[in-house]
N, C-alpha and C positions, 0 to 999 in steps of 0.2 A: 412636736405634733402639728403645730401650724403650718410650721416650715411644709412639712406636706400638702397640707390644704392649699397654701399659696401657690407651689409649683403646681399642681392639676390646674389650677386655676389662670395662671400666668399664660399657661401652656395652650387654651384655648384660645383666648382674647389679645394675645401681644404677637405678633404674629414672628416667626423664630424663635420666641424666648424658649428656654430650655428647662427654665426650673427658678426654683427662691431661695435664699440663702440670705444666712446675718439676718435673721428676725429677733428683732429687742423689743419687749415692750417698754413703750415710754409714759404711759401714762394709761390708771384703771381709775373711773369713780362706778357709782353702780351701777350704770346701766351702759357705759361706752368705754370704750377700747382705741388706743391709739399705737402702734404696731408701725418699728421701723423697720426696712428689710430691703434686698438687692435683687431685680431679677434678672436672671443669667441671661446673657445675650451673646450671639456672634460676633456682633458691632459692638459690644462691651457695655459691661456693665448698666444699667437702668437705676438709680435710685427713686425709692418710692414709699410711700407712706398709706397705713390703712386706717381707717375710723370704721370703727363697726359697735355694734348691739350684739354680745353673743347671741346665739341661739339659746332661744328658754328664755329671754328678757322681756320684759313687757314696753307699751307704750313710754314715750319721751317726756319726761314731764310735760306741765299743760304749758310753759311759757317756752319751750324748746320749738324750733319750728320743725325738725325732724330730720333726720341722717339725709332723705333722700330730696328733701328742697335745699340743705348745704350746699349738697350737688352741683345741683340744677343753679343755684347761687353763687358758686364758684366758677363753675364752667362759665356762666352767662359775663360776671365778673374779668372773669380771663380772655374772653372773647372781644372785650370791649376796651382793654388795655390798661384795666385796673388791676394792679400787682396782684396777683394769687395763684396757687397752683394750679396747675392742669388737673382735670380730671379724665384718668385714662380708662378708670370702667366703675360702673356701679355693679354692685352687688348683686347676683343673681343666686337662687334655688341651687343649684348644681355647684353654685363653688362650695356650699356646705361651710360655710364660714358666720355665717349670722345676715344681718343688714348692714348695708354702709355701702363705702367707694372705697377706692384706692386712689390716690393723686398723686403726681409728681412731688419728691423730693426735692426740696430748696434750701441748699447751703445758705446759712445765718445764724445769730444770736436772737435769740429771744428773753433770754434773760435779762430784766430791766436794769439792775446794778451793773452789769458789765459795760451796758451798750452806755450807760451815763459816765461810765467812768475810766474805761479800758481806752488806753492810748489807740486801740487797731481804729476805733469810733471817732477818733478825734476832728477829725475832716468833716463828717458827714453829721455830726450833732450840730452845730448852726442852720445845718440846710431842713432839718426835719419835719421842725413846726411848719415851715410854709409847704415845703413837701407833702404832709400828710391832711394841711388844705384841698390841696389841688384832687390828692386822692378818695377824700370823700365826697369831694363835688363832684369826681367821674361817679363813684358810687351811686351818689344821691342821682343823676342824669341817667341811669340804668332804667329802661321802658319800662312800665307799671304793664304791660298788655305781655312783656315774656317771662313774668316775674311764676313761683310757683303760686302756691294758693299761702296765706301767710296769716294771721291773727293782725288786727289792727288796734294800736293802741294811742290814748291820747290824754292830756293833760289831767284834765278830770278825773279819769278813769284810773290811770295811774296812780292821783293821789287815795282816790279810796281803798284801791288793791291794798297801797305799802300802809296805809293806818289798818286797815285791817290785820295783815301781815301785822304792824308790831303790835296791836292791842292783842296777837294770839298769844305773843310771847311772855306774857306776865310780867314785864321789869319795865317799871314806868321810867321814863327818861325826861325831864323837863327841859333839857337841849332840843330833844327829839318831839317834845309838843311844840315849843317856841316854834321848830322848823316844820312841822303839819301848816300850823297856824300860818306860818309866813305863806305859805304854797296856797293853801286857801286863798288868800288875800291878794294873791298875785298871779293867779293861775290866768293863764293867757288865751286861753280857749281854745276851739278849732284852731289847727292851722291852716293858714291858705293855701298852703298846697301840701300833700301827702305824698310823702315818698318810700322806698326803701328804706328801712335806717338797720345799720347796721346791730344796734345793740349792744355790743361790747366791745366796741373801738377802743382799744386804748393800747399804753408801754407795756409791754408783757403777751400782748397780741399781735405783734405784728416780728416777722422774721427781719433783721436789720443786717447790713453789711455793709465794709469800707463803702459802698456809694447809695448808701442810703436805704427805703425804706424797697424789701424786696416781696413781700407777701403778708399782705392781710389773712391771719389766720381764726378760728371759733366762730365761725357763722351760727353757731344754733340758738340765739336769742335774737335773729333777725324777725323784723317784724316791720308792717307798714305803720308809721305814721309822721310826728313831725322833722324834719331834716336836722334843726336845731340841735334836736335833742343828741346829734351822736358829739356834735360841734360841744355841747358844756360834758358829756362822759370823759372826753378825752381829756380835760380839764380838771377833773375831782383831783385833789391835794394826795389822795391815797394811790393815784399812779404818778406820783411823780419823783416817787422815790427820795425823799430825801432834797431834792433840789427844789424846794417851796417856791422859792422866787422866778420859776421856770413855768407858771399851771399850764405848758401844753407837757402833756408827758415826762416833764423834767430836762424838755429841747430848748424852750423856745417858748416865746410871747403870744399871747392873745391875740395882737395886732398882726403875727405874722404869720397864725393861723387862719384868719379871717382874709389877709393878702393875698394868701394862696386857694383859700377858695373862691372869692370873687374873682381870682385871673381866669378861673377856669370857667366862668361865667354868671356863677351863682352871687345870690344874695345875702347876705349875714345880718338877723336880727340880733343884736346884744343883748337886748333885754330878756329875749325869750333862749337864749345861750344861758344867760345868769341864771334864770330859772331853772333850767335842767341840770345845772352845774350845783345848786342848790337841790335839787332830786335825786340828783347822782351819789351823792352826798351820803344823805339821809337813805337812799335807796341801798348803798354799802353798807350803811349802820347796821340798817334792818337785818341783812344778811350776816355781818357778822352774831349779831345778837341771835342770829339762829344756830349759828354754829355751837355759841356758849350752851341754849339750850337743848343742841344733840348731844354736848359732851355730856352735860350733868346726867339727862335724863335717860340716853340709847345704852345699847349695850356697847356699842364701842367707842368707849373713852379715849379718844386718840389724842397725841398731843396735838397734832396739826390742828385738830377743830378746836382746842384747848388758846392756841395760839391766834388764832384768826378770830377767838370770839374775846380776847381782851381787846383788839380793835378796836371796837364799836365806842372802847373812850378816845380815841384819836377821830376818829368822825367827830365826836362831839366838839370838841378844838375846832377843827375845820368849818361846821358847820356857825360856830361864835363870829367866827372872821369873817365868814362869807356875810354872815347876818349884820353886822357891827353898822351901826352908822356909820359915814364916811368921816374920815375926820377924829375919828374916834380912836 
């Protein structure tokens, strides 16, 4: 059935294309759709990729910035020589497909365990962590004046969001007050300068191949505020797959995340990294802990939310260490 909607579709805005073929979907949660597919060409073959909102779906949740600032965030992204897909059309009325875009196709791994472990990776895991420096400092250098309209969020604000968030959850956690209380205590305030931040940098979002890091992917928790903040995400112990003693994504060191963004010209506060990295933390807790309370409580018992909400004890680990006196 889509396989149709895509060819009428294709067929206006690619100019030759002839129709769509090999539509898989790759990925459904409730409200968005990820659809891989080929459009037929004279000059051969196009791969490409849709994100969409069926038709009938309602608004994004409220911390999503929306299918059609991704866009506008990828393209602008792509424009400026920060790895990401092209975007070859948004979504209009008449392709009868829902909302979204459709973007170029980009051979790579995404999957975190392979890219840490798989011989094909071998080459290109040293270079990553300072690599994926340099690519959030292009990020973060991305003009605030051609950004879409975006939600602004900041230390403060954050910390009362996520206590809120887990005081809804009913499972007191005294890891999880230690680390409120720590954030309280150390909250770093405004930042001096607001930027873009990506929102969910990390292993498992970005497409990887033999030379390195080829596209930033999941814009939809982009939001402005401190730059810091994406620099300690990519750090939490729960992207690192298994390789602890690695905290950039299970690549590479701190110091050679922080290398590769000050070459690209930017500044690295550590202290206010540590914090976020510490947010990050506790901010996956929160989130798994919600998972545990859709299983128990919704109607669909799944195992996957079953599995993601016993996490929220490995946050707690994480969060002891991060917290430990030094020395300790």
């Amino acid at each position: 059935m889509i396989e149709a909607e895509l060819s009428r579709s294709v067929q206006r805005w690619c100019k030759g294309a002839t129709g769509a073929t090999s539509a898989a979907k790759l990925s459904g949660g409730a409200s968005q759709e990820t659809w891989r597919f080929d459009i037929v060409h004279p000059d051969g073959v196009i791969g490409a990729i849709l994100r969409r909102s069926p038709k009938g779906y309602g608004a994004a949740p409220t911390r999503a910035a929306g299918l059609a600032a991704e866009a506008q965030l990828m393209q602008l992204a792509f424009e400026a020589g920060v790895p990401s897909p092209r975007v070859m059309h948004v979504l209009v009325p008449e392709d009868d497909l829902g909302t979204g875009f459709i973007m170029q196709r980009i051979e790579g791994e995404t999957i975190a365990r392979k890219i840490l472990r798989d011989g094909e990776y071998a080459a290109a895991r040293p270079l990553l962590a300072r690599q994926i420096g340099g690519i959030l400092a292009g990020l973060h250098w991305l003009p605030k004046d051609k950004l879409p309209e975006l939600r602004s969020r900041g230390a403060t604000q954050e910390i009362s969001e996520f206590e809120r968030d887990y005081r809804s959850l009913n499972w007191p956690k005294p890891v999880f007050e230690l680390a409120l209380r720590w954030l309280r205590d150390h909250d770093p305030g405004p930042s001096a300068e607001t930027t873009l931040v990506h929102g969910d940098f990390r292993n498992g979002n970005l497409i990887i191949g033999a030379d390195g890091v080829r596209a930033v992917l999941d814009w939809e928790l982009a939001h402005l505020g401190d730059p810091m903040e994406d620099l300690g995400w990519v750090c939490v112990n729960s992207w690192r797959f298994g390789e602890i003693d690695k905290p950039v994504g299970g690549f590479g060191s701190r110091e050679e995340l922080f290398a590769g963004y000050e070459a690209a010209g930017r500044k690295v506060d550590p202290a206010r990294v540590k914090f976020w990295e510490v947010m990050g933390t506790l901010r996956w807790g929160i989130m798994c802990g919600g998972m545990m309370q859709r299983f128990r409580e919704g109607p669909d018992h799944s195992m996957e939310r079953a599995m993601i909400g016993r996490r929220a004890s490995e946050t707690e680990i994480d969060l002891l260490r991060l917290l430990a006196p030094r020395g300790s």
